[in-house]
C-alpha atoms as one frame of an Amber mdcrd trajectory, in Angstrom:
protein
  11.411   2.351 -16.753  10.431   5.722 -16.106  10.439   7.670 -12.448   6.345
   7.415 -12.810   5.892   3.522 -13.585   8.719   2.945 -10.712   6.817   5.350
  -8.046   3.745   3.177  -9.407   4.599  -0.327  -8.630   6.557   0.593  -5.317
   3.122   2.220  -4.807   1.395  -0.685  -5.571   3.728  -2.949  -3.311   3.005
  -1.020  -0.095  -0.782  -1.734  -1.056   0.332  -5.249  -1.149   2.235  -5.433
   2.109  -0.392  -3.837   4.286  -3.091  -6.702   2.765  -0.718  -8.920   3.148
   0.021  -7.952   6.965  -3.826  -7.106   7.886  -4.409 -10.861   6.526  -1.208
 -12.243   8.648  -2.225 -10.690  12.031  -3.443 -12.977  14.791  -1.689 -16.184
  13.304   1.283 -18.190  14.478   3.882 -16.585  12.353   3.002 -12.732  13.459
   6.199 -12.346  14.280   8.233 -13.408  11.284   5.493 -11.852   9.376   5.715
  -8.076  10.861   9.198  -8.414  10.670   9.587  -8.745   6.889   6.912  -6.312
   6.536   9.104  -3.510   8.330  11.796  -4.438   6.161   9.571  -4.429   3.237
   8.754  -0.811   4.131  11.922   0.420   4.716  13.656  -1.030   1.638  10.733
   0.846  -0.242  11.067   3.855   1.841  14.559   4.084   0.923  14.373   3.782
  -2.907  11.425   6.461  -2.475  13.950   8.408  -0.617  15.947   8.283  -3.417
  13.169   9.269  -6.346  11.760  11.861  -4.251  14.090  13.471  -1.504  10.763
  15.337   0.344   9.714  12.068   1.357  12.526  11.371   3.705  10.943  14.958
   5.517   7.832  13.101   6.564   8.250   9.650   7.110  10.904   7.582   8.991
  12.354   4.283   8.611  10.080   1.284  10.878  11.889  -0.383  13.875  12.531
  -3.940  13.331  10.810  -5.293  16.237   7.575  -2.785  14.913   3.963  -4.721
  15.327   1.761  -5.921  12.415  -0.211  -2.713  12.806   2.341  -0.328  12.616
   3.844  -1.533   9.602  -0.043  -1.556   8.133  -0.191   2.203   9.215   3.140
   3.354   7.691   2.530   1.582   4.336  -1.123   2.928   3.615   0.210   6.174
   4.820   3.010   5.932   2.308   0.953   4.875  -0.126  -1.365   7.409   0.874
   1.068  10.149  -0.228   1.405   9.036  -3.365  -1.830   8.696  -4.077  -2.942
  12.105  -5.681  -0.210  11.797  -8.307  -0.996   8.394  -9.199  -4.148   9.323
 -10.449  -6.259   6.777 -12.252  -7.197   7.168 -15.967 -11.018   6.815 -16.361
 -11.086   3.638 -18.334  -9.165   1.862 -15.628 -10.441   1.541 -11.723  -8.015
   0.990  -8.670 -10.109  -1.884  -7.607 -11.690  -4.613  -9.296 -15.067  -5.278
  -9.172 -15.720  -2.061  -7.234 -18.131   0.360  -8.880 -20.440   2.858  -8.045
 -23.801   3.827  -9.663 -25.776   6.351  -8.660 -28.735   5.272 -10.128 -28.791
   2.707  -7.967 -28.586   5.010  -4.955 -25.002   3.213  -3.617 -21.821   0.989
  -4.021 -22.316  -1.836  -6.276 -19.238  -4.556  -4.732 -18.898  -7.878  -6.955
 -17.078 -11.063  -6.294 -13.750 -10.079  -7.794 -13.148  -7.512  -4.844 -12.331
 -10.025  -3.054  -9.952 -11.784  -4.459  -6.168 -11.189  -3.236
């Protein structure tokens, strides 16, 4: 697998992880929850360490005890930093059902967007 596809799915798991921790927050497992999703993020932050050493310049590994929140905000950020070279090719969108037409003066949002 090439350095690109790999930076791509890790990329795509941090996406994951903060759903999957926005969705978790507020229920009875919170804590077991935020605690695999720090883990998650550092075990991904590490291999990115690895691929691309400038990365370890601007973002740090999460505590374990970190909140549901905090582990959202470091993997969209992480993800965020990644995003301008994982640019999208135009016959494929980042989101499903997601599109926007202008002729219809705004966002057109279908059923599939929703679906995790």
């Amino acid at each position: 697998m090439s350095v690109q596809g790999e930076t791509a799915r890790l990329v795509n798991l941090l996406r994951q992880t903060a759903r999957m921790s926005l969705q978790a927050e507020g229920t009875v497992a919170e804590r077991d929850t935020a605690a695999f999703c720090a883990n998650q993020y550092n075990r991904i932050l590490a291999r990115l360490q690895q691929i691309d050493e400038a990365v370890s310049k601007v973002f740090v590994p999460l505590a374990a005890e970190s909140s549901l929140r905090v582990a959202t905000m470091a993997c969209r950020q992480l993800a965020a930093y990644y995003e301008d070279e994982m640019r999208w090719s135009p016959g494929r969108r980042p989101w499903r059902g997601v599109a926007v037409r202008p002729g219809c003066g705004g966002v057109w949002v279908g059923r599939h967007a929703f679906r995790f």
